[in-house]
C-alpha positions in Angstrom: 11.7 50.6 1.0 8.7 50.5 -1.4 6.9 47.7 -1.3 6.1 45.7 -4.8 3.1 46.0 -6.6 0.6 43.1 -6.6 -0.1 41.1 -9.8 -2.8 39.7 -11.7 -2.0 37.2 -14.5 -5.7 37.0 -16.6 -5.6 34.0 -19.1 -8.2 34.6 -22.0 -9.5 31.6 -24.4 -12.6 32.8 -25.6 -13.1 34.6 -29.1 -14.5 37.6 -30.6 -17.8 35.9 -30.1 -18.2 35.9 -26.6 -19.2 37.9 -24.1 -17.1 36.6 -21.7 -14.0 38.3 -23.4 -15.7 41.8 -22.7 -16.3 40.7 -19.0 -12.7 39.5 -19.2 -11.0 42.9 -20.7 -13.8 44.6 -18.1 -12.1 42.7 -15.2 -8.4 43.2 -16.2 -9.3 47.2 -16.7 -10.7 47.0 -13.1 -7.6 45.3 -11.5 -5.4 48.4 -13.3 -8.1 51.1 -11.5 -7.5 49.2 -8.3 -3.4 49.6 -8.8 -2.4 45.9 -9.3 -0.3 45.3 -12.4 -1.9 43.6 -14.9 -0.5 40.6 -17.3 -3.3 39.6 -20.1 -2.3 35.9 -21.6 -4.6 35.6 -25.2 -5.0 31.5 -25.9 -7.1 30.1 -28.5 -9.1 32.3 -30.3 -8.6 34.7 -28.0 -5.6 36.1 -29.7 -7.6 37.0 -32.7 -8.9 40.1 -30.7 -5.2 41.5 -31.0 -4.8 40.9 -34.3 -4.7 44.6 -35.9 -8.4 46.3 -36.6 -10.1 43.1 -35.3 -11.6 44.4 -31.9 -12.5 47.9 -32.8 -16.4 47.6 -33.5 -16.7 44.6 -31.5 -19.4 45.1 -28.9 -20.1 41.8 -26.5 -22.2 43.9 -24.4 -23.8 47.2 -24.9 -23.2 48.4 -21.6 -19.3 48.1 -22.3 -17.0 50.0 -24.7 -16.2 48.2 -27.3 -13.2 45.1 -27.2 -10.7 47.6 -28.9 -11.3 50.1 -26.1 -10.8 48.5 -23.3 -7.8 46.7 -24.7 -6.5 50.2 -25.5 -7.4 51.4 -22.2 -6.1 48.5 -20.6 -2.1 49.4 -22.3 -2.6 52.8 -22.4 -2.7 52.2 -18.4 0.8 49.8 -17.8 -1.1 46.5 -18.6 0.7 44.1 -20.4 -0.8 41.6 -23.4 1.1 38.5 -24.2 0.2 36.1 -27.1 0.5 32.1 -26.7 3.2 31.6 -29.9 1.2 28.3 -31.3 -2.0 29.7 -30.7 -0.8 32.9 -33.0 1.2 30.4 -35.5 -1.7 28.3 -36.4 -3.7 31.4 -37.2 -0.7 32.7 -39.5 -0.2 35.3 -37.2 3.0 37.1 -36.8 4.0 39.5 -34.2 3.5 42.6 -37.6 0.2 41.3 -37.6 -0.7 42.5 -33.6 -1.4 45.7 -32.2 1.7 47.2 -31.1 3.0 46.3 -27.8 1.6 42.8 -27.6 4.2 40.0 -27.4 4.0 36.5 -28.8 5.7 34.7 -25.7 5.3 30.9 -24.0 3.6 30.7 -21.4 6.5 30.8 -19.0 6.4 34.4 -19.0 3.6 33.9 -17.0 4.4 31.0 -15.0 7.1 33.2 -13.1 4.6 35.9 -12.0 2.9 33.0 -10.9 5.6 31.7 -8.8 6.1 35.3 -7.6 2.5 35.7 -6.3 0.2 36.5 -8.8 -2.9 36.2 -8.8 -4.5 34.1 -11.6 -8.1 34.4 -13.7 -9.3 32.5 -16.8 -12.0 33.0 -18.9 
């Protein structure tokens, strides 16, 4: 019997103006290279980074891709994005408005990978 994969639940707050969102998406993209699955959870003005066309000439640091990258690479690779729904309502977002394959979910979703073992980071 296989065994299941371990989880990491990353909760992201900051915006499009900090650099702790690259080291964030960095982090997350690391976990995937290292084989644990990978649950993003965009607060705040977080979420504006999946809001279509937003991230993709952000550059927090010069030494990293830019935002849009590594949240493409970061999907592309099994990682999963959800979206807090008040957070994305008082913004006027709705889920057209986000990059495909992010959902607009409460924060239960990641409350039971928490209960199931995950792993948790904020930033």
């Amino acid at each position: 019997m296989s065994e299941a994969k371990k989880q990491l639940v990353v909760v992201i707050a900051c915006g499009l103006e900090d650099e702790k969102m690259s080291v964030a998406w960095s982090i997350s993209n690391g976990a995937i290279s290292t084989g644990l699955e990978v649950t993003v959870f965009l607060t705040s003005s977080a979420v504006d980074c999946v809001r279509k066309g937003a991230a993709d000439r952000v550059h927090l640091n010069p030494l990293d891709p830019t935002v849009g990258e590594m949240i493409n690479n970061l999907t592309s690779r099994g990682g999963r994005i959800l979206v807090c729904p008040p957070c994305a309502n008082v913004r006027g977002y709705s889920q057209e408005d986000l990059l495909d394959g992010v959902v607009i979910t409460g924060s239960g979703a990641i409350h039971e990978l928490i209960k199931a073992g995950a792993a948790t980071l904020s930033f």
